[in-house]
N, C-alpha and C positions, 0 to 999 in steps of 0.2 A: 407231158407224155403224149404221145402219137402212137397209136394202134393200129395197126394197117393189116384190111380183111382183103387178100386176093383174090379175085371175082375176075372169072376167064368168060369166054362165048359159052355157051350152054349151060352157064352154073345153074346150082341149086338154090333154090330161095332161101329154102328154112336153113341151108346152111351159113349164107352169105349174113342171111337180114336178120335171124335170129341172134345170132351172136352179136351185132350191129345195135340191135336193143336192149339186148341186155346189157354191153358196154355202156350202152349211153346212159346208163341211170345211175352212172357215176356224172355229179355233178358240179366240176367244178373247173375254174375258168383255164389250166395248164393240160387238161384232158380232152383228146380229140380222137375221132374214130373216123378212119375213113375207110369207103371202098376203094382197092387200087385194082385199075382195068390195064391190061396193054394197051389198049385205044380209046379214044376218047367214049365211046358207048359199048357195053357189050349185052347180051339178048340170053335172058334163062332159056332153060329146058321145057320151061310154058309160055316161052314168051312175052316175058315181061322186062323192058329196059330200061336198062338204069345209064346213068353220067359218069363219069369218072369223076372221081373228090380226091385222088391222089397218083401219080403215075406209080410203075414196078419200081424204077428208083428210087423214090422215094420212101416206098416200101422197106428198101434196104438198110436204111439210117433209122427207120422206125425202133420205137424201145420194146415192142411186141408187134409180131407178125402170127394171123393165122391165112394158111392155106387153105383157101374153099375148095371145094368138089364140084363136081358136074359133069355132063355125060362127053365133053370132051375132054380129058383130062388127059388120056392115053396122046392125041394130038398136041396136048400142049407140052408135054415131056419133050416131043420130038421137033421142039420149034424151036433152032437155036437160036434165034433171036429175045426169044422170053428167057429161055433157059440160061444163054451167057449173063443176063442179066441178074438175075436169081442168085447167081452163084456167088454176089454178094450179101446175100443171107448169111449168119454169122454168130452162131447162139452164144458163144462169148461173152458175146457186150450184148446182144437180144435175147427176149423169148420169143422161140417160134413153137407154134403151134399146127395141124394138119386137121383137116377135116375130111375125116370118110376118103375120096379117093384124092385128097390132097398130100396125104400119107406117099404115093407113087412119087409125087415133086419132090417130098423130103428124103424118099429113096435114091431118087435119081441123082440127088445133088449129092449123094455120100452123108446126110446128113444123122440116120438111123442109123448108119455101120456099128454093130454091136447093141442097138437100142433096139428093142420090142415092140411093135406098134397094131394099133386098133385102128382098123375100118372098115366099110360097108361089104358085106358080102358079095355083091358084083367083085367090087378092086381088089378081094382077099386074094386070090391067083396072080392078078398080076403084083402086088407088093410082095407075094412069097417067089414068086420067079425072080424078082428084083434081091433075093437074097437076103430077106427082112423075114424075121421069125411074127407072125400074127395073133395076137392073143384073141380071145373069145370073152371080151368083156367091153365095158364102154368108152375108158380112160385110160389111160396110162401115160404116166410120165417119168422123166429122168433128167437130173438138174433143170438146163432151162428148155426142154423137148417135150412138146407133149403132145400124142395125139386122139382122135374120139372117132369110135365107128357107129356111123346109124346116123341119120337126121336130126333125130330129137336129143342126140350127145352133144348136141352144138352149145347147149348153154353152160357144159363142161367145162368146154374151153373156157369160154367166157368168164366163170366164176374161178376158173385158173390163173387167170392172167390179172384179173379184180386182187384177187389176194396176193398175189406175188407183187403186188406194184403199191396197192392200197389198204389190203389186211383186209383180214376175216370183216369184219364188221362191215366195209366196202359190200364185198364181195355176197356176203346174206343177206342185206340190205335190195341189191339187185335180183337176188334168186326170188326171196319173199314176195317184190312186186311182180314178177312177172309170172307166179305160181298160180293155179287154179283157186278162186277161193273155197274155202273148205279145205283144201288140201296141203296149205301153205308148210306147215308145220314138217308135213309129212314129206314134201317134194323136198325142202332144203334139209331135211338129216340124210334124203336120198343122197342126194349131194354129196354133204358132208364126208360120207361112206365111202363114194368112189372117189374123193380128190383126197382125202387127209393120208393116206397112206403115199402119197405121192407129192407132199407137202415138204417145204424144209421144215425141219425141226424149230418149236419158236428157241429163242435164244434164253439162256438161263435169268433169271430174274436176278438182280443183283443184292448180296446181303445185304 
């Protein structure tokens, strides 16, 4: 399985690297997470650079994509050179995911037409001029689409794409480790809360 977290020039950290750790406490040797950059390095909104561990195409054959955020997002919509490539995203055969204003990518591409989505209050005006209705909560998904608005919705995704791929148990496993101690209990039924509504149905147990 290959998870591929898009990270553009001015991303956000806790968007990009949160979810990045959380995926990775699924461990085991067919599970990989990578950042995919358009170039070989790209630079956060503080500054901080990272390498590329995957290109955009690569991206596109990935069994889960999430779209990171950052404060150039509104530029990377209008780059047709990232964006032709994008448009082999494919929820289909993937899950894709958006993060805060990576939700704008998943508008641009036609990917929310008639889907509902969640993000950061800066991007909320431009994903609703994009023709995309915006909810006022942290999650939301729809078969394999999901998106999270706010920073700290990043391990949403994460725990989204953990059960859709590996099961709940995956999935609580990784929230629990990376929960405040003291709070553990408390952080993963938060969870529980806003993903299971948005869950597939488990399949019926058989007589």
């Amino acid at each position: 399985m290959h998870i591929a977290i898009l990270t553009f020039e001015g991303y956000n950290e806790l968007d990009s690297l949160i979810a990045l750790g959380v995926l990775n406490r699924v461990r085991t040797d067919d599970w990989r997470v990578t950042l995919a950059t358009p170039g070989p390095r790209v630079t956060s909104m503080n500054g901080v650079v990272i390498e590329r561990m995957s290109t955009l195409a690569e991206a596109c054959t990935a069994d889960a994509v999430i779209v990171g955020s950052g404060i150039a997002t509104r530029e990377v919509v209008e780059d047709p050179a990232i964006m032709s490539v994008l448009r082999d995203l494919d929820p289909s055969r993937q899950l894709i995911a958006a993060q805060c204003s990576g939700a704008l990518v998943l508008a641009r591409l036609g990917l929310l037409d008639g889907i509902p989505a969640c993000t950061d209050l800066t991007t909320r005006p431009w994903v609703v001029a994009a023709g995309v209705e915006v909810l006022d909560q942290p999650f939301y998904a729809e078969e394999n689409v999901a998106t999270a608005g706010g920073c700290l919705a990043s391990h949403y995704l994460a725990a989204w794409i953990i059960t859709r791929l590996r099961g709940r148990d995956a999935a609580e496993g990784a929230l629990h480790y990376v929960a405040p101690v003291g709070e553990k209990d408390e952080y993963v039924e938060r969870a529980w809360r806003n993903l299971t509504p948005y869950l597939p149905a488990p399949a019926p147990t058989p007589v």
